[in-house]
C-alpha positions as MATLAB code, in Angstrom:
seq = 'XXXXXXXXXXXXXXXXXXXXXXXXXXXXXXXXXXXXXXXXXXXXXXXXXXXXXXXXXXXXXXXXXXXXXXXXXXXXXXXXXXXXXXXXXXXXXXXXXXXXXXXXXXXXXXXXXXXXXXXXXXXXXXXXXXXXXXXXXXXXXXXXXXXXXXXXXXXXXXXXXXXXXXXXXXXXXXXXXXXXXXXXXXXXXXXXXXXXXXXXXXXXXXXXXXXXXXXXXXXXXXXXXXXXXXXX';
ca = [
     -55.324  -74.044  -21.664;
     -56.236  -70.353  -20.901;
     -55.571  -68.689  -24.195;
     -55.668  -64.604  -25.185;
     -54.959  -61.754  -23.695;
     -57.253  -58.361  -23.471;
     -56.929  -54.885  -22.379;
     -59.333  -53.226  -20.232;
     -60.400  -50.293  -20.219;
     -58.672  -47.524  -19.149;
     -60.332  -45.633  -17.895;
     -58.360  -44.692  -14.994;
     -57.671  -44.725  -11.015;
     -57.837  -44.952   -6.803;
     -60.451  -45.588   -4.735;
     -62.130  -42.559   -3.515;
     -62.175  -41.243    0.167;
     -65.745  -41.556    0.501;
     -67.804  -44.408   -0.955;
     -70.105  -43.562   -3.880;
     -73.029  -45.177   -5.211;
     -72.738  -47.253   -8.498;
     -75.490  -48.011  -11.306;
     -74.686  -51.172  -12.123;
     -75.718  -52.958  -15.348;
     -76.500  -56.515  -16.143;
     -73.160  -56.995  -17.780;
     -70.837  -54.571  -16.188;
     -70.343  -53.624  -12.715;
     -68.870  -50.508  -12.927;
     -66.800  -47.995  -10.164;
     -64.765  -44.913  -11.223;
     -63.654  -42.291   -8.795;
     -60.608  -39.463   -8.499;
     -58.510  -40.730   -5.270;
     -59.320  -36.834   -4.042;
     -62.228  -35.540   -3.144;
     -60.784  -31.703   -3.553;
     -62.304  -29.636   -6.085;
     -58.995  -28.108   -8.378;
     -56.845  -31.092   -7.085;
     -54.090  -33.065   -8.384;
     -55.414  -36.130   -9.020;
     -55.176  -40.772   -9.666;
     -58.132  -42.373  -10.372;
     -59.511  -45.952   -9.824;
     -61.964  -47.880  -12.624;
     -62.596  -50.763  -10.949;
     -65.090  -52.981  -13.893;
     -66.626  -56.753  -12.816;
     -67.909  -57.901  -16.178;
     -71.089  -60.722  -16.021;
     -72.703  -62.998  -18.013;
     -76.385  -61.648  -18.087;
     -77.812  -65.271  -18.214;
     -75.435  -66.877  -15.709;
     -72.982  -64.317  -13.164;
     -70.692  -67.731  -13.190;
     -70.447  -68.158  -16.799;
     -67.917  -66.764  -18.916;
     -68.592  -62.836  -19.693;
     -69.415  -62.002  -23.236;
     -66.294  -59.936  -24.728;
     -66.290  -56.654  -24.537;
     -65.348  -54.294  -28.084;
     -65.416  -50.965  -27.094;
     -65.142  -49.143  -23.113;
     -66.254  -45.431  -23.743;
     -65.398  -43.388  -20.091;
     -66.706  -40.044  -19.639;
     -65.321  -38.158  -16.527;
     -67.410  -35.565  -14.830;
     -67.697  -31.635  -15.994;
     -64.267  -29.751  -15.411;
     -61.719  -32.373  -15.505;
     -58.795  -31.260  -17.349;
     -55.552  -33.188  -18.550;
     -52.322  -31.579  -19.278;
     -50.391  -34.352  -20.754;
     -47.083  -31.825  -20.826;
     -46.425  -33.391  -17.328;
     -45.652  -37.070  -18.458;
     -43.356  -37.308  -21.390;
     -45.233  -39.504  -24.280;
     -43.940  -43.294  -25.376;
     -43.319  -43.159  -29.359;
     -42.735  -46.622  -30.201;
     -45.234  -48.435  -32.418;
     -47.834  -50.740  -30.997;
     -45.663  -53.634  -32.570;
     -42.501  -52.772  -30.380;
     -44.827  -52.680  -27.361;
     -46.001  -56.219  -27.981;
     -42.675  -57.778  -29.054;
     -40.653  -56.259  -26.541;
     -43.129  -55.394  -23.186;
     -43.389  -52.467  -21.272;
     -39.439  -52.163  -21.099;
     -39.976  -50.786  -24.699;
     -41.338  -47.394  -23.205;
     -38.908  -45.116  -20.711;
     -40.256  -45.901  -17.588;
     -40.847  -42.135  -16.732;
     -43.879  -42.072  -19.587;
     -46.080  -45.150  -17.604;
     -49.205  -43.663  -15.729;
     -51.064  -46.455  -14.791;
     -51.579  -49.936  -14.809;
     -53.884  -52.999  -13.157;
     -53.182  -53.636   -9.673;
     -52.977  -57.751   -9.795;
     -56.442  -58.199   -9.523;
     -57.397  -57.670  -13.319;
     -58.507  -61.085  -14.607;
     -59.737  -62.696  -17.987;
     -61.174  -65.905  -19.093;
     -61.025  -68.093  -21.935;
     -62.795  -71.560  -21.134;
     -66.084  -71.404  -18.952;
     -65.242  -73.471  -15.937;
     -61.515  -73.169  -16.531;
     -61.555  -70.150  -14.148;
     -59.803  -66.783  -14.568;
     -55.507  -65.767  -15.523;
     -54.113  -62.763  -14.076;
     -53.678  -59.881  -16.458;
     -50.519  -57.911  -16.866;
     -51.637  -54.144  -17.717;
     -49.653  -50.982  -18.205;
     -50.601  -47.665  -19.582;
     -48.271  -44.826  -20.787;
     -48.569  -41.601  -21.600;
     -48.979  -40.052  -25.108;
     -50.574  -36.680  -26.766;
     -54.005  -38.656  -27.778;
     -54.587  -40.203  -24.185;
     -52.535  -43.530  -23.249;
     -50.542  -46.582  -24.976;
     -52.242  -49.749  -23.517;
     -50.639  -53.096  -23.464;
     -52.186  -56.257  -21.639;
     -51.137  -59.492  -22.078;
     -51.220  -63.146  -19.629;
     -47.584  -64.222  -20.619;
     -46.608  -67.165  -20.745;
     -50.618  -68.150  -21.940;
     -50.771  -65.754  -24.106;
     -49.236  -62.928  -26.567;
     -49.477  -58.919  -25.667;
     -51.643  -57.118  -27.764;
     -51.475  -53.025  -27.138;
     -54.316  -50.626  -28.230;
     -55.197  -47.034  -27.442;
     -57.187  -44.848  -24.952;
     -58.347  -42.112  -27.192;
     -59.469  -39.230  -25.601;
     -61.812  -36.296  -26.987;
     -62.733  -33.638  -24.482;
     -64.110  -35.404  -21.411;
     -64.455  -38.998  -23.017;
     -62.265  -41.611  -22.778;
     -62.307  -44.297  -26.141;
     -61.208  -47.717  -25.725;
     -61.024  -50.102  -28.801;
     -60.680  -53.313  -26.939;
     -58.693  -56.233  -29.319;
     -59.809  -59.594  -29.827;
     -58.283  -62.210  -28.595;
     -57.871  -66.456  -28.944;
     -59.294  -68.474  -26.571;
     -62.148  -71.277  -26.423;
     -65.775  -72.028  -26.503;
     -68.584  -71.065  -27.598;
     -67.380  -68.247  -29.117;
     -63.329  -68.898  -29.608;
     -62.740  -66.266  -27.952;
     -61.123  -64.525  -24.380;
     -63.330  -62.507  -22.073;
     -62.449  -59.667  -19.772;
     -63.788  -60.699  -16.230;
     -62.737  -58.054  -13.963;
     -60.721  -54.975  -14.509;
     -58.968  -52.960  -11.828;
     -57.265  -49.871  -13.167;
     -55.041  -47.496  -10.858;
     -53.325  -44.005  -12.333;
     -51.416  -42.054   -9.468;
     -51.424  -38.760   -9.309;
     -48.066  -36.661  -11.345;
     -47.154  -33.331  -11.535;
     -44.354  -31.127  -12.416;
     -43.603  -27.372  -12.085;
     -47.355  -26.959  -10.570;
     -48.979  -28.520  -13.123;
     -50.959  -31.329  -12.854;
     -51.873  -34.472  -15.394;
     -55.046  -34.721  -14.114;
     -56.598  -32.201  -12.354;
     -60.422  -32.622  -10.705;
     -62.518  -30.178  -11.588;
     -62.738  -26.149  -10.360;
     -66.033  -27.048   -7.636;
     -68.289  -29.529   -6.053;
     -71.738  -29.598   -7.237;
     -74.414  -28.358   -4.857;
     -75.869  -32.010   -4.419;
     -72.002  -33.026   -3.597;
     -71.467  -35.380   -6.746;
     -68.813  -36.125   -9.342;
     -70.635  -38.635  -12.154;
     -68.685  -40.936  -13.944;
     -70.087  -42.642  -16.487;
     -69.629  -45.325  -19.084;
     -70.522  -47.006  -21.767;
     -69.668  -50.818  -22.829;
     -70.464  -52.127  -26.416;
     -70.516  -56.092  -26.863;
     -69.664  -58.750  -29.495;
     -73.222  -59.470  -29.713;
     -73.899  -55.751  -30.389;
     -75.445  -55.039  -26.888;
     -74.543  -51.328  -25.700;
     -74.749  -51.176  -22.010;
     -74.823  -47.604  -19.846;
     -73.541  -47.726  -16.629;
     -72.427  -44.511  -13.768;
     -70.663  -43.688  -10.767;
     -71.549  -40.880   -8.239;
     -68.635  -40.087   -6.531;
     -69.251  -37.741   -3.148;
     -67.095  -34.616   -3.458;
     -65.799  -32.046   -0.767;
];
């Protein structure tokens, strides 16, 4: 009895060339890189999250509300590349991911994006896809047969990334689902020379790209976490 279904963050991604060094949190470890290290690049990204239970690493996580990514200075979107899905959020969790034209999908999880619902029950897979629209992304997630979809939205304002992340049924102590580990992976697109995400103009002088993020919980607990990504 695994119950719910959650989307994750989306933040978005592939592993970068070089390793980085991560600031992880007591509830979140958190990795987010471009899968270039060239300044002015066509570029994927990777958010790779591993959500804990501060008291106990083994116990169930608790949920996660809100994912708030911010990517480093001079990253620029031009979502003119990917044409956007315009169906509403209830086609998307009646129908699936078949109710957007393939051609508008950017990302997804990359079958290692789990959730739980019942401590000691263990963790489901998690289907994720992302598609493309003017604000940011459509996100749907969703642990069929366990569980319904449930799509939300990656709002994005300047450099940040907004993630309202939905509630969902599953058991004790809370009733609830928990996000356990989220692993995120947006390829890079272009078309005509243009670029959906593009890293930005230069490396620093210390030869960093920060990512950073910021995780509210259901028991009001804001956690700030980062990602310094070595750059060419």
């Amino acid at each position: 009895m695994r119950a719910g279904t959650i989307i994750g963050a989306l933040a978005l991604a592939v592993g970068a060339i070089a390793p980085g060094a991560a600031h992880a949190g007591a509830r979140a470890d958190f990795r987010q890189a471009f899968t270039t290290t060239v300044p002015s690049a066509s570029t994927g990204t990777d958010t790779q999250i591993l959500y804990k239970n501060p008291s106990d690493p083994d116990a169930k996580p608790i949920p996660v509300r809100e994912e708030v990514f911010t990517f480093p200075e001079g990253t620029t979107w031009d979502t003119s590349v990917v044409p956007d899905c315009t169906v509403s959020d209830l086609e998307l969790e009646l129908i699936g991911p078949s109710a957007c034209p393939p051609e508008t999908r950017i990302g997804g999880g990359e079958g290692d994006t789990l959730m739980t619902g019942f401590p000691g029950a263990g963790e489901s897979p998690l289907d994720f896809d992302a598609f493309d629209n003017d604000e940011g992304a459509r996100l749907l997630g969703g642990s069929p047969p366990l569980g319904p979809r449930m799509a939300t939205r990656a709002i994005r304002n300047g450099l940040t990334v907004t993630v309202e992340v939905p509630r969902s049924p599953g058991g004790p102590p809370d009733g609830e689902s928990a996000l356990r580990k989220v692993h995120n992976v947006f390829a890079p697109r272009e078309a005509g020379g243009r670029a959906y995400t593009r890293t930005p103009p230069t490396c620093p002088p210390d030869g960093i790209w920060t990512f950073t993020a910021q995780f509210t919980f259901a028991d009001g607990v804001v956690e700030h976490d980062r990602y310094d990504m070595p750059c060419a």
